[in-house]
MARPA-974414 format. One record per residue (C-alpha): x, y, z; residue number from 1; chain. Coordinates in steps of 0.25 Angstrom, whole numbers, plus 5000, padded with zeros to 4 digits. Layout:
BEGIN
+------+------+------+-----+--------+
|    u |    v |    w | num | chaine |
+------+------+------+-----+--------+
|    X |    Y |    Z | NUM |      A |
...
+------+------+------+-----+--------+
***
This chain:
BEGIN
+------+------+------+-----+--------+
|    u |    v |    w | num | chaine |
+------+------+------+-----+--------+
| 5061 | 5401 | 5026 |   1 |      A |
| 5048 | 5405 | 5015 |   2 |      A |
| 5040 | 5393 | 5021 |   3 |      A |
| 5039 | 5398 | 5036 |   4 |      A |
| 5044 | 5413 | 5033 |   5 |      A |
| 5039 | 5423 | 5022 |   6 |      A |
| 5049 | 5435 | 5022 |   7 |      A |
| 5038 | 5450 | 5024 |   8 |      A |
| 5048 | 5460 | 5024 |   9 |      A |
| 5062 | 5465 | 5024 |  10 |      A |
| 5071 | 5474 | 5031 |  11 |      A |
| 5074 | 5485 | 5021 |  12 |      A |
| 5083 | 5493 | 5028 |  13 |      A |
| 5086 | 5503 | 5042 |  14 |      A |
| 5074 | 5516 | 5042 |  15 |      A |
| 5081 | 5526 | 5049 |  16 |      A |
| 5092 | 5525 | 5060 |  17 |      A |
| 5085 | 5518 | 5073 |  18 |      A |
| 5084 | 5503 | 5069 |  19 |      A |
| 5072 | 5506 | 5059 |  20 |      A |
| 5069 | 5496 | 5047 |  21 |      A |
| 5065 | 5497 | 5032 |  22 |      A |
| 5055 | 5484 | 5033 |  23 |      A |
| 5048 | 5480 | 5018 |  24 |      A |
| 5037 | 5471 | 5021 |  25 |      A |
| 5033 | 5461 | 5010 |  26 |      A |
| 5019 | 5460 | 5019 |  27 |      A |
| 5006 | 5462 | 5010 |  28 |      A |
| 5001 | 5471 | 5020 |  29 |      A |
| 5015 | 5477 | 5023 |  30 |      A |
| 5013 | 5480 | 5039 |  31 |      A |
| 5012 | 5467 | 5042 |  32 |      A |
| 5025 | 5463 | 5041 |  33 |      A |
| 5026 | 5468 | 5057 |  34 |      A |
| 5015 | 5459 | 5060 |  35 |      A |
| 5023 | 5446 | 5058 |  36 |      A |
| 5036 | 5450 | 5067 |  37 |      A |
| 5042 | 5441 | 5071 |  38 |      A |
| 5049 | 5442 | 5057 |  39 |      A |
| 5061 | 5433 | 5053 |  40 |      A |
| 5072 | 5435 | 5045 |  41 |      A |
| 5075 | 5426 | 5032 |  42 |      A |
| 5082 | 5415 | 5040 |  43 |      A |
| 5072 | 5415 | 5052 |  44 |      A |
| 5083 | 5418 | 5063 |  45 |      A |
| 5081 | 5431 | 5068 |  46 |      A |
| 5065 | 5438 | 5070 |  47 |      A |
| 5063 | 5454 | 5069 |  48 |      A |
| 5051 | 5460 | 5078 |  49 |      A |
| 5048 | 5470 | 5064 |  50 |      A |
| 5041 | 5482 | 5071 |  51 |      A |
| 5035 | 5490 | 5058 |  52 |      A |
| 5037 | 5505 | 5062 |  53 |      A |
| 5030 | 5513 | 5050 |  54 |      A |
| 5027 | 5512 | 5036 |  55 |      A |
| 5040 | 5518 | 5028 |  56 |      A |
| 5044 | 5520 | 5013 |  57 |      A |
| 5044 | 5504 | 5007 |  58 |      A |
| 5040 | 5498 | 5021 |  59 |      A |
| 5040 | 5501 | 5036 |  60 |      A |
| 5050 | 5505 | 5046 |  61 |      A |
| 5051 | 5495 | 5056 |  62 |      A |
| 5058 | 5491 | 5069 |  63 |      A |
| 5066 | 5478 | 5073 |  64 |      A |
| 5069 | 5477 | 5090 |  65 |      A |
| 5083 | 5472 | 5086 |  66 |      A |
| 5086 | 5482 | 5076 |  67 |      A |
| 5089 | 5498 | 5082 |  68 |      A |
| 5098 | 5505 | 5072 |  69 |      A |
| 5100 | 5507 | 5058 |  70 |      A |
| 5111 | 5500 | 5059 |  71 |      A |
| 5104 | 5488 | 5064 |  72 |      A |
| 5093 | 5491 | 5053 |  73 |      A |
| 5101 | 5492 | 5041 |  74 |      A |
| 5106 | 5478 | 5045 |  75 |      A |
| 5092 | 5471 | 5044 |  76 |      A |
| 5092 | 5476 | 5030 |  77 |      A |
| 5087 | 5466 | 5019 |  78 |      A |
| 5083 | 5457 | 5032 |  79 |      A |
| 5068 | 5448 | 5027 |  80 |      A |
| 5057 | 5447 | 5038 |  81 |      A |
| 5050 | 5436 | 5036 |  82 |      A |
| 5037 | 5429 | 5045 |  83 |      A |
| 5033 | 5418 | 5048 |  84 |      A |
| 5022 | 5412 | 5038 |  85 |      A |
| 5012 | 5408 | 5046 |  86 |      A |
| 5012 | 5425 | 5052 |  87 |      A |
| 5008 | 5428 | 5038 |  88 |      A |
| 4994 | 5428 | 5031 |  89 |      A |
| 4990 | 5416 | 5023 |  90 |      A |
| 4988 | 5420 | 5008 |  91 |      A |
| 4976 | 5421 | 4997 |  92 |      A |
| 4979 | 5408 | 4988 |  93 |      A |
| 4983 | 5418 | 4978 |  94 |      A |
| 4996 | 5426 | 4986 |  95 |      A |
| 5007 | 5421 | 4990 |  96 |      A |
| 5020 | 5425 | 5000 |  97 |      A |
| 5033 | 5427 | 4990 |  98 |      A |
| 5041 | 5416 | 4999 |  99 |      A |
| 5031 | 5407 | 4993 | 100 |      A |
| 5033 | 5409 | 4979 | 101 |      A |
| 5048 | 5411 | 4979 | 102 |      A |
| 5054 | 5397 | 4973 | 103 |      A |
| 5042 | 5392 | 4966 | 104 |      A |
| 5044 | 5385 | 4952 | 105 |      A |
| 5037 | 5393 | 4942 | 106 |      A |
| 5030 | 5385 | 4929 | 107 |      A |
| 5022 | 5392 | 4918 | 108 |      A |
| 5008 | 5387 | 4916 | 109 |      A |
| 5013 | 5376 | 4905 | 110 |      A |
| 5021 | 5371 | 4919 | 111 |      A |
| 5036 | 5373 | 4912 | 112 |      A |
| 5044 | 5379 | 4924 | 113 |      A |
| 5048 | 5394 | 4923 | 114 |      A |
| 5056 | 5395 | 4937 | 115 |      A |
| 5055 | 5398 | 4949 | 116 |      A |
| 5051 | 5409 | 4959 | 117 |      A |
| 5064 | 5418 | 4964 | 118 |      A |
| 5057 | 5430 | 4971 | 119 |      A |
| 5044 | 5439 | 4970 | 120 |      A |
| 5045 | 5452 | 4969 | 121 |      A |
| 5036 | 5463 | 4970 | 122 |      A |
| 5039 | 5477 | 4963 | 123 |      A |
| 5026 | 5483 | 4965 | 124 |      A |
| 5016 | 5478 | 4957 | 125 |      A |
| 5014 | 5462 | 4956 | 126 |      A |
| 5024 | 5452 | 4963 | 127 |      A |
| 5034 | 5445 | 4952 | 128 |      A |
| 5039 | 5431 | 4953 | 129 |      A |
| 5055 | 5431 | 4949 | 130 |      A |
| 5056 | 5417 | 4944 | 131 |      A |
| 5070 | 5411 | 4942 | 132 |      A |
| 5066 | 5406 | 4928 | 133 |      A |
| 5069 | 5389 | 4927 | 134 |      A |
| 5083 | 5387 | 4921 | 135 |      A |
| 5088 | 5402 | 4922 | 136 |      A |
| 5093 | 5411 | 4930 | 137 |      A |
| 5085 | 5422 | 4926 | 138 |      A |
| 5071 | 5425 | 4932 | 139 |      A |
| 5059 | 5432 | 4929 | 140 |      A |
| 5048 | 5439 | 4936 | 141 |      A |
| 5034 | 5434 | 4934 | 142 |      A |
| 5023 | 5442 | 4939 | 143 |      A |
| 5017 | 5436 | 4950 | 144 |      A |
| 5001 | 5437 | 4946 | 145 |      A |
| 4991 | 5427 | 4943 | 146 |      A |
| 4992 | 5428 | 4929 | 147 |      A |
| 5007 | 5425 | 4928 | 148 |      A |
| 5007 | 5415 | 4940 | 149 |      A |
| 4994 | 5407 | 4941 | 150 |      A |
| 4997 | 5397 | 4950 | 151 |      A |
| 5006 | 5397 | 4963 | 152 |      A |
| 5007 | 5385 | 4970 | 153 |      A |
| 5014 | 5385 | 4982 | 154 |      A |
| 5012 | 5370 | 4986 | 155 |      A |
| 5019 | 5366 | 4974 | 156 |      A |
| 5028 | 5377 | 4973 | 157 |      A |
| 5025 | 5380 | 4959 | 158 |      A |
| 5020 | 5391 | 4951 | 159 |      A |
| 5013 | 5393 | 4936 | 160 |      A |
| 5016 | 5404 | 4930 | 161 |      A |
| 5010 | 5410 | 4918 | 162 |      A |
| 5021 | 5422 | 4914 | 163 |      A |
| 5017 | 5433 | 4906 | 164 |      A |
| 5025 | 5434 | 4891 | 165 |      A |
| 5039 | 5440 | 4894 | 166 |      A |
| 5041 | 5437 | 4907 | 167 |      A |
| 5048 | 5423 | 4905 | 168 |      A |
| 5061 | 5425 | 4895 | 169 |      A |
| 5061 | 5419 | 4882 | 170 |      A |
| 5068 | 5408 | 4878 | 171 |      A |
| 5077 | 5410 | 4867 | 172 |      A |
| 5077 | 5403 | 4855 | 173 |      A |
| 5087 | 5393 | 4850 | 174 |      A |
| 5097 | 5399 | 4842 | 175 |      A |
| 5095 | 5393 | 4828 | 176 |      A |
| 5106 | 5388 | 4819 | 177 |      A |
+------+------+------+-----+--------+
***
């Protein structure tokens, strides 16, 4: 759904006991996740009218017509919000939304394939790509700047990536006999 659909919030729960919701939004200006109502669920089968009520602790308190209890409330829980791509703002050359970078093949600079992007988090400080590292089950978090990714290119659906030292594991040497 990432190429018609870009997910800008969640449902992180009930606020109080009339039908009030915890919203996160993902939105670079936070606010604006009202602005692009109607907003979708991940599957794109049911639409929520999102009234944002107030600013709260970790996001907004906001109001769905469909939901008028906690009850209600606590069901929509984990529930994605997601608008359609055309609502949103087109991009400097150098951002990007998350749903674009997720599944990207990864390659460092000498083009050897490191992996492929899983998810991006954001922990306060700069975003990190957790690649799923090529050949393994383990990932890794690279830091998502332009010193460590250089190029993002979304018509090919590649990105080079210059890690710094530690952040790839190590091979381990043949055992000698």
């Amino acid at each position: 759904m990432s190429d018609t659909h870009i997910c800008v919030g969640v449902i992180s729960g009930s606020y109080g006991v009339n039908g009030e919701l915890r919203i996160k939004s993902f939105c670079a200006i936070p606010d604006d996740i009202e602005t692009y109502s109607p907003l979708t669920d991940e599957s794109g089968d049911r639409q929520f009218d999102l009234a944002i009520l107030r600013p709260i602790k970790s996001g907004f308190a906001g109001r769905l017509p469909e939901v008028t209890n906690k009850e209600d409330a606590d069901v929509m829980r984990g529930t994605q919000l997601f608008a359609r791509r055309e609502q949103l703002p087109s991009l400097p050359d150098d951002e990007f939304y998350h749903a674009d970078l997720i599944g990207l093949d990864v390659y460092d600079t000498g083009g050897e394939l490191l992996g492929r992007v899983k998810t991006v988090q954001n922990h306060g400080a700069d975003d990190l790509l957790e690649l799923q590292l090529s050949g393994s089950s383990t990932t890794t978090f690279l830091p998502f700047t332009k010193t460590a990714v250089p190029t993002v290119d979304l018509g090919s659906r590649r990105i080079v990536a210059d890690p710094p030292e530690g952040i790839l594991p190590t091979p381990k040497p043949a055992p000698q006999e």
